[in-house]
KOLMIZA-269419 format. One record per residue (C-alpha): residue number from 1; residue in three letters; z, x, y. Coordinates in pm, whole numbers, plus 50000, padded with zeros to 5 digits. Layout:
BEGIN
[NUM,"ALA",[Z,X,Y]] ...
***
This chain:
BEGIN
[1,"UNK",[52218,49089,48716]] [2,"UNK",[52348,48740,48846]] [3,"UNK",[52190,48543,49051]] [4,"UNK",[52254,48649,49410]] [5,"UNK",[52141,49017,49334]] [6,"UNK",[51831,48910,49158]] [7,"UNK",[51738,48701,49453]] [8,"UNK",[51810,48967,49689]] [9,"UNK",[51596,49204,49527]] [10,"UNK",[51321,48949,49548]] [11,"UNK",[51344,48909,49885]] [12,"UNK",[51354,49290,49967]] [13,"UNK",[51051,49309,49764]] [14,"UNK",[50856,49006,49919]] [15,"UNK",[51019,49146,50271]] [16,"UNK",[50662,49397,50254]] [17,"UNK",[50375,49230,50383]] [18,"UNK",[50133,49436,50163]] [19,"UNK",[50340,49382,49872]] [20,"UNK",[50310,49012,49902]] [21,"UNK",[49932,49128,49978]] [22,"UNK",[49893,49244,49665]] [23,"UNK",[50067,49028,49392]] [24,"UNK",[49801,48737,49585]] [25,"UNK",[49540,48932,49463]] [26,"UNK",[49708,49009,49140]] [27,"UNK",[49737,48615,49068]] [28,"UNK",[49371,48617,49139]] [29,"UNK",[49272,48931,48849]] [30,"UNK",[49358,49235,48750]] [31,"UNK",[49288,49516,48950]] [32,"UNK",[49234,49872,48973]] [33,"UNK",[49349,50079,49261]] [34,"UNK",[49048,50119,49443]] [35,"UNK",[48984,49780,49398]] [36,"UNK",[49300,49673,49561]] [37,"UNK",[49282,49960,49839]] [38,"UNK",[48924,49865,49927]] [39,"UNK",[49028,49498,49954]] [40,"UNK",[49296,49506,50143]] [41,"UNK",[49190,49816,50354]] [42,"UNK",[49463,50044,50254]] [43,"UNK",[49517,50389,50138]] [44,"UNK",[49529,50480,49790]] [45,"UNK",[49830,50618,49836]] [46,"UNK",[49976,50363,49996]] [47,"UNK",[49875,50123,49716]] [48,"UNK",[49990,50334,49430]] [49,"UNK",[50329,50366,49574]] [50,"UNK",[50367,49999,49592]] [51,"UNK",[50273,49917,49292]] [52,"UNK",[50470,50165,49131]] [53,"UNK",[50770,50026,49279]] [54,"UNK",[50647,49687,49180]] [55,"UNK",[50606,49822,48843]] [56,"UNK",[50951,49982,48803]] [57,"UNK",[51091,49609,48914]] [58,"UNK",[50893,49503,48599]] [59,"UNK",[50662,49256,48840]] [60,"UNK",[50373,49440,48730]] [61,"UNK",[50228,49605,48420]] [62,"UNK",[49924,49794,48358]] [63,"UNK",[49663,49914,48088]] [64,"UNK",[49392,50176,48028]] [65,"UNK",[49035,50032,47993]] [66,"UNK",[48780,50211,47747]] [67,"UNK",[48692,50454,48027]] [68,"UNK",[49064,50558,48104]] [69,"UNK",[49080,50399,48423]] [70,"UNK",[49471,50218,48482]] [71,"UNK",[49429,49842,48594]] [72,"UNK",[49752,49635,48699]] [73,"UNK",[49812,49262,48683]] [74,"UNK",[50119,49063,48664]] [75,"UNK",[50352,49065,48435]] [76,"UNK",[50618,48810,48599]] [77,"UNK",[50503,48606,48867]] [78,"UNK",[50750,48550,49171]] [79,"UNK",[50814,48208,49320]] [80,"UNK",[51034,48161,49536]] [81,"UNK",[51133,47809,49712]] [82,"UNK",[51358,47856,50073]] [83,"UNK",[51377,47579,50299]] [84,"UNK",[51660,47522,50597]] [85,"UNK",[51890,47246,50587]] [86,"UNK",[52031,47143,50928]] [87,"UNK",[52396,47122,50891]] [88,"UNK",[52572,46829,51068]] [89,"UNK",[52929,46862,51182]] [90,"UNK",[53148,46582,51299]] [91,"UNK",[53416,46825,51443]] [92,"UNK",[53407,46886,51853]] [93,"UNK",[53258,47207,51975]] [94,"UNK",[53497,47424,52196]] [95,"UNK",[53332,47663,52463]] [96,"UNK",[53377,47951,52196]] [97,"UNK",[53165,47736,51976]] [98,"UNK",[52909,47699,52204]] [99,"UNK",[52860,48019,52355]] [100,"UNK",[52860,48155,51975]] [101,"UNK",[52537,47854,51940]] [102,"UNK",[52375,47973,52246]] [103,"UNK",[52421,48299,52071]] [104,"UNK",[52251,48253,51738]] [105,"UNK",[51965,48054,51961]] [106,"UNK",[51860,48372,52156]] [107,"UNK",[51908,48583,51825]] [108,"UNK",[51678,48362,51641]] [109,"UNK",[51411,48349,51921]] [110,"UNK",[51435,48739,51921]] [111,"UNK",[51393,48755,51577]] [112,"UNK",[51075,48505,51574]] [113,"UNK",[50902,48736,51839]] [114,"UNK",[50992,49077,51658]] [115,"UNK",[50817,48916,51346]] [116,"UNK",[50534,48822,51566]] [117,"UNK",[50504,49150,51694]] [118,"UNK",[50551,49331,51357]] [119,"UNK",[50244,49098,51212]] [120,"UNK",[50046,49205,51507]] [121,"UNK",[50103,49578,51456]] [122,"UNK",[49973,49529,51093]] [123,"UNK",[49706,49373,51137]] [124,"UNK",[49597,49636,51390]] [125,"UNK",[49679,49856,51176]] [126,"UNK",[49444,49714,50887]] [127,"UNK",[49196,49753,51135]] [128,"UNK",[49202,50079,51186]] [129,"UNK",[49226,50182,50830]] [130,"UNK",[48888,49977,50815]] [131,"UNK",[48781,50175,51100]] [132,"UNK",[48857,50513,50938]] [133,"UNK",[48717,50387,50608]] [134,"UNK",[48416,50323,50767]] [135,"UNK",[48368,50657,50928]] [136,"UNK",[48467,50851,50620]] [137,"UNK",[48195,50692,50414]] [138,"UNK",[47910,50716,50712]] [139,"UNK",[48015,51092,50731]] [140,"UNK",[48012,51155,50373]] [141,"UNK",[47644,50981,50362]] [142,"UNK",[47557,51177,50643]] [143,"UNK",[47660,51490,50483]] [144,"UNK",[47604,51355,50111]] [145,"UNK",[47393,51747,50059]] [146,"UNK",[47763,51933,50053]] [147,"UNK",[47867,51709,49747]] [148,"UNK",[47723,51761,49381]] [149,"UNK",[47867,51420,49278]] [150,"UNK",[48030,51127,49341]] [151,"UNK",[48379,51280,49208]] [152,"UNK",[48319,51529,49467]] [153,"UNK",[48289,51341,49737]] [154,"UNK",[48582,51035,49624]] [155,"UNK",[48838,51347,49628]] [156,"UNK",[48719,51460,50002]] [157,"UNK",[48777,51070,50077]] [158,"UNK",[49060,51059,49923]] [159,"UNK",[49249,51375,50140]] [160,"UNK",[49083,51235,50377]] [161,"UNK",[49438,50989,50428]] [162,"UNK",[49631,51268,50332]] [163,"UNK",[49776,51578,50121]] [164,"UNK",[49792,51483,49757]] [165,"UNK",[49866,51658,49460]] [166,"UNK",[49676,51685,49182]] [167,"UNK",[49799,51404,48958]] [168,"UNK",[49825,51194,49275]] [169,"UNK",[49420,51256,49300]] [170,"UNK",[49341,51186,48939]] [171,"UNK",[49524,50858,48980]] [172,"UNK",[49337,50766,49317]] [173,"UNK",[48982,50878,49183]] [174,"UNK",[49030,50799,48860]] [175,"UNK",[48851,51108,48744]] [176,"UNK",[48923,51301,48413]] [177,"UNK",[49191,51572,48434]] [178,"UNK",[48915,51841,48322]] [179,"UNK",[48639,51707,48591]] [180,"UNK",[48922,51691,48864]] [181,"UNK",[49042,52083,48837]] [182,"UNK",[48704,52203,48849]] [183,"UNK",[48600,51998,49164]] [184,"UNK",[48923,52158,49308]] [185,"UNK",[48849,52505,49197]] [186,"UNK",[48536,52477,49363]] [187,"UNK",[48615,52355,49625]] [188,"UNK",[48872,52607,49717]] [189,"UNK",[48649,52847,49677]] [190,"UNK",[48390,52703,49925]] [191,"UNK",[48655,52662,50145]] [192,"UNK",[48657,52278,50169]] [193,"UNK",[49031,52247,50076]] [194,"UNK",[49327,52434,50062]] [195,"UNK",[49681,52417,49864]] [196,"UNK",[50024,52435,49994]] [197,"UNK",[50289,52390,49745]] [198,"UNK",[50158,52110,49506]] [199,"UNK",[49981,51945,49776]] [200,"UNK",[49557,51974,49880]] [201,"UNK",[49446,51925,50161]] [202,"UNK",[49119,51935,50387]] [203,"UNK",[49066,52259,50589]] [204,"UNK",[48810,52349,50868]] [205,"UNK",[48545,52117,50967]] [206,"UNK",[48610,51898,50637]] [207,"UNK",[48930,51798,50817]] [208,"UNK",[48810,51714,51160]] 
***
């Protein structure tokens, strides 16, 4: 890969906010996924699928501890040094030249306030997600007598954000394969979840 490509695939990788998120907390320690969803107040799912990416790009790597659990760290850091150089030129504008300035000026400026307002939108957005994380684990302590275990109830938090399929929710709970299929036989049969396709999810009251 020369060097133009490799830097562009830098840049579309640092271009995610919560990617960047995440390799900051990476240089920190190695994590597991909860660990990085709870700290940065984002789904599971969310997390997994950027870090597989990130994985795939060789950024990250990850290992099993004794208990089985999958913990990622980095494998090749990313620096990456951009500044702007003004460039000086002696020759004479002509009216195309500066209407195509003027044009670049209000370009820029519109650029600077979409960022603005795309930064915004996150970090509303990360507030919400601690919002909903929040009221998932107040309701699950409220109704903590429907669950038998703590694997029970960290796969109703987990649908919680959304349909997942069965290896999705053994790599979000980190349970074993044999614990995780008979929590989901169960609780099909006490009606707290459904399947459609591959995919659980909630059903009835679970789901509101």
């Amino acid at each position: 890969m020369d060097e133009s490509a490799e830097v562009a695939r830098l840049l579309d990788i640092l271009g995610n906010r919560n990617r960047r998120r995440i390799i900051e907390l990476l240089r920190q320690k190695p994590c597991f996924v909860t660990e990085i969803s709870d700290t940065l107040v984002l789904s599971p799912k969310a997390v997994i699928d950027h870090l597989q990416m990130m994985e795939r790009e060789e950024i990250l790597s990850c290992e099993m501890d004794d208990r089985r659990r999958k913990y990622y760290y980095l494998a090749h850091d990313i620096l990456v040094d951009v500044s702007l150089k003004e460039l000086r030129m002696d020759l004479p504008l002509t009216g195309e030249d500066t209407r195509k300035n003027d044009q670049l000026k209000k370009t820029v400026a519109m650029l600077a306030r979409m960022i603005r307002a795309h930064d915004q939108i996150l970090a509303n957005l990360e507030q919400v997600n601690h919002d909903i994380e929040t009221k998932i684990n107040d309701l699950a302590r409220i109704h903590n007598d429907l669950f038998k275990s703590d694997g029970e109830l960290s796969v109703v938090i987990a649908l919680s954000h959304q349909p997942l399929t069965a290896a999705e929710l053994e790599q979000v709970t980190e349970l074993p394969k044999t614990s995780l299929v008979e929590i989901l036989k169960q609780f099909e049969r006490r009606g707290i979840i459904k399947r459609e396709k591959e995919r659980y999810t909630l059903r009835g009251v679970h789901a509101e």
